[in-house]
C-alpha positions as CSV (number, residue, x, y, z in Angstrom):
1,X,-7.4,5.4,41.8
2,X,-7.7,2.3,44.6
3,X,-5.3,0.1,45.0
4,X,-6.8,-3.3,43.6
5,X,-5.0,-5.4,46.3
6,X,-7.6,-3.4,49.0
7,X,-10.5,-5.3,47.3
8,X,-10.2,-8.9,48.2
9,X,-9.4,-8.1,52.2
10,X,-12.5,-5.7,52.1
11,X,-14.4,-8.7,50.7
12,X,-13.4,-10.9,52.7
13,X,-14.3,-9.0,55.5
14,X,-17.3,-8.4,54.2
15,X,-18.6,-11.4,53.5
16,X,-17.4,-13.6,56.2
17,X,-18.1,-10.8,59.2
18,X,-15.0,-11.2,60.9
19,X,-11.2,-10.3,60.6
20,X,-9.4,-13.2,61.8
21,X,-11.8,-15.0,59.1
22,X,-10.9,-13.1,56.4
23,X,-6.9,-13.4,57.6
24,X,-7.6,-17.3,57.4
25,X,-9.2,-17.1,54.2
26,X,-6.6,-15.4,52.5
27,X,-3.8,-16.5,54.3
28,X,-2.6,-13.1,55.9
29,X,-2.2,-12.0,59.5
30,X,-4.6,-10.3,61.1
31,X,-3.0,-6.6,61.4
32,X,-2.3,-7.0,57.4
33,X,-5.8,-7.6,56.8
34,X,-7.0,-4.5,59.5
35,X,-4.3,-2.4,57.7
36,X,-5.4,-3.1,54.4
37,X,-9.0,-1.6,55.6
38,X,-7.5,1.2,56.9
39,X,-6.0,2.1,53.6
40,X,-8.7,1.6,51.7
41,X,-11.1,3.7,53.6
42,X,-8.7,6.4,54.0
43,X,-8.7,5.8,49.9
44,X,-12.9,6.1,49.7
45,X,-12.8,8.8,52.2
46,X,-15.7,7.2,54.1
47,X,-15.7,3.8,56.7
48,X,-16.7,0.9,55.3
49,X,-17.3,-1.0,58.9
50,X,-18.0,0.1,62.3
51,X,-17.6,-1.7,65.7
52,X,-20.9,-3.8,67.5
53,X,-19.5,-5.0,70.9
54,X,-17.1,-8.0,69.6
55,X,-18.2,-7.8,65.8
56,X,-17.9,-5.6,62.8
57,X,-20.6,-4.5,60.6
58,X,-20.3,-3.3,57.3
59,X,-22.0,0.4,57.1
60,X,-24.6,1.3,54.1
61,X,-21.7,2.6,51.8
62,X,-19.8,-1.0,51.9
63,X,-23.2,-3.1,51.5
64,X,-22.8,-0.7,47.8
65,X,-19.5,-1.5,47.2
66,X,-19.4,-5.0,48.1
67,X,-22.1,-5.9,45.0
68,X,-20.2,-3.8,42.7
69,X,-16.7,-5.2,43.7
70,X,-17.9,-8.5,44.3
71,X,-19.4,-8.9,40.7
72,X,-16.2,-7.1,39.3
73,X,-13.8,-9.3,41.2
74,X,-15.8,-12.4,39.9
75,X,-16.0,-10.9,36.0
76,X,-12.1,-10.8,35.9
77,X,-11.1,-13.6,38.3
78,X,-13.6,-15.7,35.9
79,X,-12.0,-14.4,32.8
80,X,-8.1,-15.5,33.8
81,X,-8.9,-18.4,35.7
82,X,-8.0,-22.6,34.5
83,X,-4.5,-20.9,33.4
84,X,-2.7,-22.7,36.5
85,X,-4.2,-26.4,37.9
86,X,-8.3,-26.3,38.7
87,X,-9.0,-27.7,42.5
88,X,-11.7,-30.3,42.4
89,X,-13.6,-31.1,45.2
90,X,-15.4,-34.6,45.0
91,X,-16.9,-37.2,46.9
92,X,-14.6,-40.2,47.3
93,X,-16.5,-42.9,44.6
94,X,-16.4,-40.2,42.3
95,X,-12.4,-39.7,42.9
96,X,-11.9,-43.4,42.2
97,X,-13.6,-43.0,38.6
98,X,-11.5,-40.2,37.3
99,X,-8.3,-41.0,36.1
100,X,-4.8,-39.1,36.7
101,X,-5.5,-35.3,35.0
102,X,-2.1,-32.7,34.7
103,X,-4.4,-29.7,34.8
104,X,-6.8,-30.9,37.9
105,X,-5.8,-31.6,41.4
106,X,-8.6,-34.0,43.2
107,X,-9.8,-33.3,46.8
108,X,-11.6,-35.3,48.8
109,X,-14.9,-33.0,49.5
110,X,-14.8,-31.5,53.0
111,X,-18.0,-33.0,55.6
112,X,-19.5,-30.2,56.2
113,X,-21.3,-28.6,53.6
114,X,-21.0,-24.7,54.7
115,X,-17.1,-25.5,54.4
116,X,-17.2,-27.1,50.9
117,X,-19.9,-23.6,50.2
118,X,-17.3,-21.1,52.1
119,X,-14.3,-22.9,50.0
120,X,-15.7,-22.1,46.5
121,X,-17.1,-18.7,47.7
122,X,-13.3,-18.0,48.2
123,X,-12.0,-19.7,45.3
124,X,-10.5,-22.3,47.5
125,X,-12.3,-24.9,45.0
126,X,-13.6,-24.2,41.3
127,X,-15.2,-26.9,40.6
128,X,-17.2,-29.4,43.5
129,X,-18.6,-33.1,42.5
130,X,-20.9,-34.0,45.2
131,X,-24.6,-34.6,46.4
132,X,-27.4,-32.4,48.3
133,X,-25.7,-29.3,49.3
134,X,-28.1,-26.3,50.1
135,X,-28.8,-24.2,47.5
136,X,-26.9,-20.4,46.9
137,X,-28.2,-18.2,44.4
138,X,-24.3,-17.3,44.1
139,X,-23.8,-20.9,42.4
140,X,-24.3,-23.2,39.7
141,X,-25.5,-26.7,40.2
142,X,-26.1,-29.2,37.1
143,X,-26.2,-32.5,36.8
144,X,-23.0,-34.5,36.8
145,X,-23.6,-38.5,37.4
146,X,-25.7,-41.1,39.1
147,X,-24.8,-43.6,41.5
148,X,-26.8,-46.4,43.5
149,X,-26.2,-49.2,46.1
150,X,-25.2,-52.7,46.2
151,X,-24.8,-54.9,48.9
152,X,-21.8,-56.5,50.0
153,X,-20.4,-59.6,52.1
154,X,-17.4,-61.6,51.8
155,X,-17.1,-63.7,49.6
156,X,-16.6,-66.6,51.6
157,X,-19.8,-65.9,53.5
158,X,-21.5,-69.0,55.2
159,X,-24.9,-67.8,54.7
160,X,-25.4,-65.8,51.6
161,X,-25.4,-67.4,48.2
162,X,-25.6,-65.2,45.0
163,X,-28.7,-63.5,45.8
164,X,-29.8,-61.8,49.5
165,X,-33.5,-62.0,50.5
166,X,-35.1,-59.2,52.7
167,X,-35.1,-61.8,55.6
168,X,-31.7,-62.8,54.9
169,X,-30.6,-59.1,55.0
170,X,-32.8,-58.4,58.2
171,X,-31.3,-61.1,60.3
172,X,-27.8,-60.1,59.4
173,X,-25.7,-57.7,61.5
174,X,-24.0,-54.9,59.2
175,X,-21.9,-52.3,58.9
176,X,-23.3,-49.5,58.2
177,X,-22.1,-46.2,56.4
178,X,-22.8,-42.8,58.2
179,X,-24.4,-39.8,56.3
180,X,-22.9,-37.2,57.5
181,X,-25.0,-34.6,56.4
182,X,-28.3,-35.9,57.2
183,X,-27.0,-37.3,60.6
184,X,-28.8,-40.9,59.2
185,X,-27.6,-44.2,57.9
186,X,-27.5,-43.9,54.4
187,X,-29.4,-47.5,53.3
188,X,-32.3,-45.7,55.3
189,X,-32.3,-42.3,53.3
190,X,-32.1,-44.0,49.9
191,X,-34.6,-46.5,50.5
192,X,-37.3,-43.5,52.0
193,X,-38.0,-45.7,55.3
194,X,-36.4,-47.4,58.3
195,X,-34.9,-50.7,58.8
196,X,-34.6,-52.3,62.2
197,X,-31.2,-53.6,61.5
198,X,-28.4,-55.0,64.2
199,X,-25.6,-52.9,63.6
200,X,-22.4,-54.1,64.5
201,X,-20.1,-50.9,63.1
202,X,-20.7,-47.7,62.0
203,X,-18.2,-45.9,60.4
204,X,-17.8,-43.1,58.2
205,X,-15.7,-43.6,54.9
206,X,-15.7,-46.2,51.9
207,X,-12.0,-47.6,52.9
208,X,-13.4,-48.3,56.4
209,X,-16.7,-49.8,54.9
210,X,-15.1,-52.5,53.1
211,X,-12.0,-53.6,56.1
212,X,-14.9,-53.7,58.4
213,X,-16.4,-56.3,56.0
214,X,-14.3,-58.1,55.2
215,X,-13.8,-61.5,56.6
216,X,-16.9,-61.6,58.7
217,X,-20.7,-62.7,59.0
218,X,-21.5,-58.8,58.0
219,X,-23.7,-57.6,55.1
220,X,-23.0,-53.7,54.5
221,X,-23.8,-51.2,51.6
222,X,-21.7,-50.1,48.7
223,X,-21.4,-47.1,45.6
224,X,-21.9,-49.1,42.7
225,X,-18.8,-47.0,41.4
226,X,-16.8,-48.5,44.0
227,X,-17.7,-52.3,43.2
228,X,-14.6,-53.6,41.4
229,X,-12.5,-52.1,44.6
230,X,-14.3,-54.2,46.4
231,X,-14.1,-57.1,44.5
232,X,-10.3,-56.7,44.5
233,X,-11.1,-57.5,48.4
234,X,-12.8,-60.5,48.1
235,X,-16.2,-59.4,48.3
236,X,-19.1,-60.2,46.8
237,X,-21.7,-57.9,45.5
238,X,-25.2,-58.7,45.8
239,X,-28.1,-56.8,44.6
240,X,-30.4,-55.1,47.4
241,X,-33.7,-56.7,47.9
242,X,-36.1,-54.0,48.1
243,X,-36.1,-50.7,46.2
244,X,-33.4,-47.7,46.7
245,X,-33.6,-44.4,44.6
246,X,-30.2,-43.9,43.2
247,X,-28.5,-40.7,44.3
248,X,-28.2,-37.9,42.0
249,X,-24.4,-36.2,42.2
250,X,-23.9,-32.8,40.9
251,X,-21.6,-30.2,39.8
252,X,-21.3,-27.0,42.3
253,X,-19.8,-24.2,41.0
254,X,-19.2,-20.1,41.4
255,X,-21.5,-18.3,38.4
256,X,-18.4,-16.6,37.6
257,X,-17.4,-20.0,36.0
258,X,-20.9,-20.2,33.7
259,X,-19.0,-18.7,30.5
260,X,-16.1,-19.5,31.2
261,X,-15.3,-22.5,28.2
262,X,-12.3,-23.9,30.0
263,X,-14.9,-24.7,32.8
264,X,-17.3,-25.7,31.0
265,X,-14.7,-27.8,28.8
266,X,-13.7,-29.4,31.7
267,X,-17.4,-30.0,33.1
268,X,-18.0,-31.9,30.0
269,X,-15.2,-34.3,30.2
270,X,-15.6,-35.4,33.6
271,X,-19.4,-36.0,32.9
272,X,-18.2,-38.1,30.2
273,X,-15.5,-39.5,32.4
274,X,-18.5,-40.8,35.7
275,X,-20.9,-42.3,33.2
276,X,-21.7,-45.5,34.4
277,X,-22.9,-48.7,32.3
């Protein structure tokens, strides 16, 4: 019998193509990792990987063994996992609704999406609240909550009353948020066309959004969910006028998870927890 402590470096290895990746992934040096291969094809009696130039690639015997360890690993890490504090990815309007939780630690969602995919892959994150991330046929993605935009100004504005009209809101210079992963502004992606807007800032976070703001001529946009922050700023929130499609936030998850009623427990109460009036 195999020693089970071979399996995760082999599929690491396997499934991120690279030693030192694997070594990062599971926090061990890289001749731990290479040693740990070494046993465990001496163990199988066959190689699992051969050398092409610079890279490794796995031969026919480990593309077998990775689908049978890999849904193995995944039954029993599934089985004992929530016993110790679940990591929680999430975007950062979804953090400010969810209150303090002992058995949840909350992390602000990484910007790119194939290192918020890699991290659950690797059980770096059980659990991920966010929006539009490519599709795996390795994961699970539900629905979790809704969110829309408001505009905001300060609240001592000389120009804007209660209500913004579109030529109001044209002639204004804003501050725009960034969306990182569809390298657009995001006013422009919710509303499904382009605005020719003067853009004073750009920046790329909420906190930034509403210094920026503050205590200027500028009109920007704002998570609904993040309004009564804002407020606590002095702002004033003012509804858009034209049209934007709200924005649809999921729950991202390993399959491992599906039956797992801890999980699935805690999926509930955090759906619960982001519903919005």
């Amino acid at each position: 019998m195999f020693d089970l402590n071979l399996v995760r470096p082999f599929l690491a290895v396997y499934n991120l193509g690279t030693i030192t990746k694997a070594a990062d992934a599971l926090s061990l040096t890289q001749p731990a990792v290479s040693s740990a291969i070494k046993r465990f094809e001496t163990a199988l009696g066959y190689p699992l990987f051969v050398r092409m130039g610079r890279k490794i690639e796995p031969t026919s015997r480990a593309h077998q063994l990775a689908t049978q360890l890999g849904v193995a690993l995944e039954l029993m890490d599934g089985a004992v996992a929530i016993e110790s504090k679940m990591i929680v990815y999430a975007s950062f309007n979804a953090i400010s609704l969810l209150p303090e939780m002992p058995n949840v630690q909350l992390i602000e969602s990484p910007r790119g999406e194939e290192d918020i995919l890699q991290d659950i892959r690797l059980n770096k994150a059980d659990l991920v609240i966010d929006y539009n991330l490519p599709r795996d046929s390795g994961l699970n993605f539900e629905p979790a909550f809704s969110d829309e935009l408001m505009l905001m100004c300060d609240k001592e504005h000389p120009a804007v009353g209660d209500t913004i009209s579109i030529e109001q809101y044209l002639d204004s210079e804003h501050v725009t948020l960034k969306l990182v992963r569809k390298n657009a502004q995001i006013v422009d992606v919710l509303a499904g066309k382009s605005f020719s807007r003067k853009v004073a800032i750009e920046v790329s976070n909420i906190t930034n959004l509403i210094i920026a703001t503050k205590g200027t001529r500028y009109i920007s946009a704002i998570p609904k969910s993040m309004v009564n922050v804002a407020e606590k700023f002095g702002m004033k929130i003012l509804q858009p006028p034209f049209h934007m499609r709200k924005v649809e936030f999921e729950f991202t998850y390993h399959k491992k998870y599906q039956n797992n009623a801890a999980h699935k427990a805690l999926r509930d109460q955090f759906r619960d927890l982001l519903k919005q009036d």
